[in-house]
C-alpha positions in Angstrom: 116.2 95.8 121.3 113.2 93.7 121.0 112.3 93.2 124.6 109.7 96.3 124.2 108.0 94.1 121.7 107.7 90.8 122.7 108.0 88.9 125.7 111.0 86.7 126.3 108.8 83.7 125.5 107.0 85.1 122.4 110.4 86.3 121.1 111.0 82.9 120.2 107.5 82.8 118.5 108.4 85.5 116.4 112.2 84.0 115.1 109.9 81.1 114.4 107.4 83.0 112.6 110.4 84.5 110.3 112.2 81.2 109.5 108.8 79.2 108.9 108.7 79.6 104.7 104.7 79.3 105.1 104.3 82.3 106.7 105.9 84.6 103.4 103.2 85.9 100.8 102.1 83.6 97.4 104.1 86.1 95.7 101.5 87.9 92.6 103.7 87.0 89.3 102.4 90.4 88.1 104.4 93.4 87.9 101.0 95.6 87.0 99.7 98.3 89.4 96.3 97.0 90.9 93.8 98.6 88.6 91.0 98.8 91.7 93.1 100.3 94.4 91.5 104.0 95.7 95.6 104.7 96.7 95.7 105.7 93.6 94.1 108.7 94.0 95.9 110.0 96.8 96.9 113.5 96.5 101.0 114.1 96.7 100.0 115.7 100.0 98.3 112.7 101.3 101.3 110.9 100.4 103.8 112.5 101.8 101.8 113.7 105.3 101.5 109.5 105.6 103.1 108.7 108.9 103.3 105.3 111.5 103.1 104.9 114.6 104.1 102.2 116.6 102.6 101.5 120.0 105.5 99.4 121.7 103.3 98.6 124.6 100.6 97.1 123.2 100.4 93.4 123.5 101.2 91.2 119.9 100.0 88.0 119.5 101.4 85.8 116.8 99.8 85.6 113.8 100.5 84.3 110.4 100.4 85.9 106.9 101.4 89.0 104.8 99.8 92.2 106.6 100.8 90.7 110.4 104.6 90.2 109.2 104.6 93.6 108.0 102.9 95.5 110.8 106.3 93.3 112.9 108.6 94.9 110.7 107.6 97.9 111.3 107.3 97.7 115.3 111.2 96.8 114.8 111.8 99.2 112.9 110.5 101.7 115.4 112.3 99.8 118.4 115.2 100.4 116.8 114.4 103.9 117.0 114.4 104.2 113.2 111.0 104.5 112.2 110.5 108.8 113.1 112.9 108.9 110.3 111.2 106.6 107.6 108.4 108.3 105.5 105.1 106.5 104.9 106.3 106.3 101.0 110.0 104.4 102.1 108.1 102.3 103.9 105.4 101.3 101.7 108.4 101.0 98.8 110.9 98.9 101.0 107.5 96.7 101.8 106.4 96.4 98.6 109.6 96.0 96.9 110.1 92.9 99.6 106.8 91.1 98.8 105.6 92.1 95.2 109.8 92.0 94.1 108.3 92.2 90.9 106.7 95.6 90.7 109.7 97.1 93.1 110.9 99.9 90.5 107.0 100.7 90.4 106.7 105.1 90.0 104.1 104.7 92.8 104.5 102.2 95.7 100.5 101.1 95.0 101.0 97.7 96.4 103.4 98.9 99.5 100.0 101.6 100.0 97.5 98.6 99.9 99.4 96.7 102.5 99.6 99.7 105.0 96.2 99.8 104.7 95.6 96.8 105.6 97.9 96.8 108.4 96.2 100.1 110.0 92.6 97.8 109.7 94.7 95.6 111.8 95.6 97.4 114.3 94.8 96.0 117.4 95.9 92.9 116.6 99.7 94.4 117.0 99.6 98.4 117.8 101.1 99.3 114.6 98.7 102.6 112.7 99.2 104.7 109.7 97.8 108.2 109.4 98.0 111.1 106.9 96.6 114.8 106.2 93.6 114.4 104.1 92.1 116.9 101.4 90.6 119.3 103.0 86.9 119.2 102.5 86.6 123.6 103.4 89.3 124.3 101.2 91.2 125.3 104.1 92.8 122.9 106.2 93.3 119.1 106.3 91.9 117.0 107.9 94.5 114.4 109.6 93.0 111.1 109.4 93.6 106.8 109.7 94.7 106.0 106.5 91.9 103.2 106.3 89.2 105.6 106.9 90.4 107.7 104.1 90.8 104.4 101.8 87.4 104.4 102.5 86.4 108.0 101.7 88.3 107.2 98.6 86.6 104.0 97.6 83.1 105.8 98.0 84.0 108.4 95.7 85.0 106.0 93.2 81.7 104.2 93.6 79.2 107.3 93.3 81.2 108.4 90.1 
């Protein structure tokens, strides 16, 4: 099951990892949507074109905190051969409804979006990437794209305005 992930040895890292109470998120007592966040103005395309991928060969080292326990989760998730069947929006509400509990019936996962975008920065520290279909800037066809570069694109836009 996991055996494609981790090594025997670092299999036991991981169980460790989960159990240690250190390693969960300081928990944000506020239910609010992040005012700042470009994954706001994500287009319903964009959101539902957002897909993960999940390179089971790629070597995971164990790290601490938030955005590594989450890219983990999802490498099991696609071990488990579930992940083809999970949209980017499931994931980013089962994620955010596990470490922002409070803002779990939010309309918008904004939070859950945030932290795949910081688990695609992350990415070679444990395989896991998130892509989507971007606007298209010919007003033809979109452009598919990592979802941090389009975080980016989106960020820029908010700063020129």
């Amino acid at each position: 099951m996991t055996s494609n992930i981790l090594t025997p040895g670092r299999l036991g890292t991981l169980h460790a990892l989960w159990g240690w109470d250190g390693s969960w998120p300081k928990l944000d007592s506020s239910a609010a949507v992040p005012d700042d966040s470009p994954m706001q103005r994500l287009s319903r395309v964009e959101l539902a074109t957002i897909r993960l991928n999940a390179d089971l060969a790629s070597e995971r080292l164990p790290h601490r905190g938030v955005v590594f326990d989450a890219a983990m989760r999802i490498a099991v998730w696609a071990d488990r051969g579930q992940l083809p069947y999970l949209s980017g929006w499931s994931v980013a509400k089962t994620l955010q409804s596990l470490y922002y509990p409070l803002s779990w019936n939010a309309r918008v996962p904004i939070r859950g979006l945030d932290l795949l975008v910081a688990v695609d920065c992350s990415s070679d520290l444990h395989g896991v990437s998130v892509t989507l279909d971007a606007e298209p800037t010919d007003g033809l066809h979109h452009r598919p794209m990592r979802l941090r570069n389009r975080w980016v694109e989106l960020g820029n836009v908010e700063n020129r305005g």
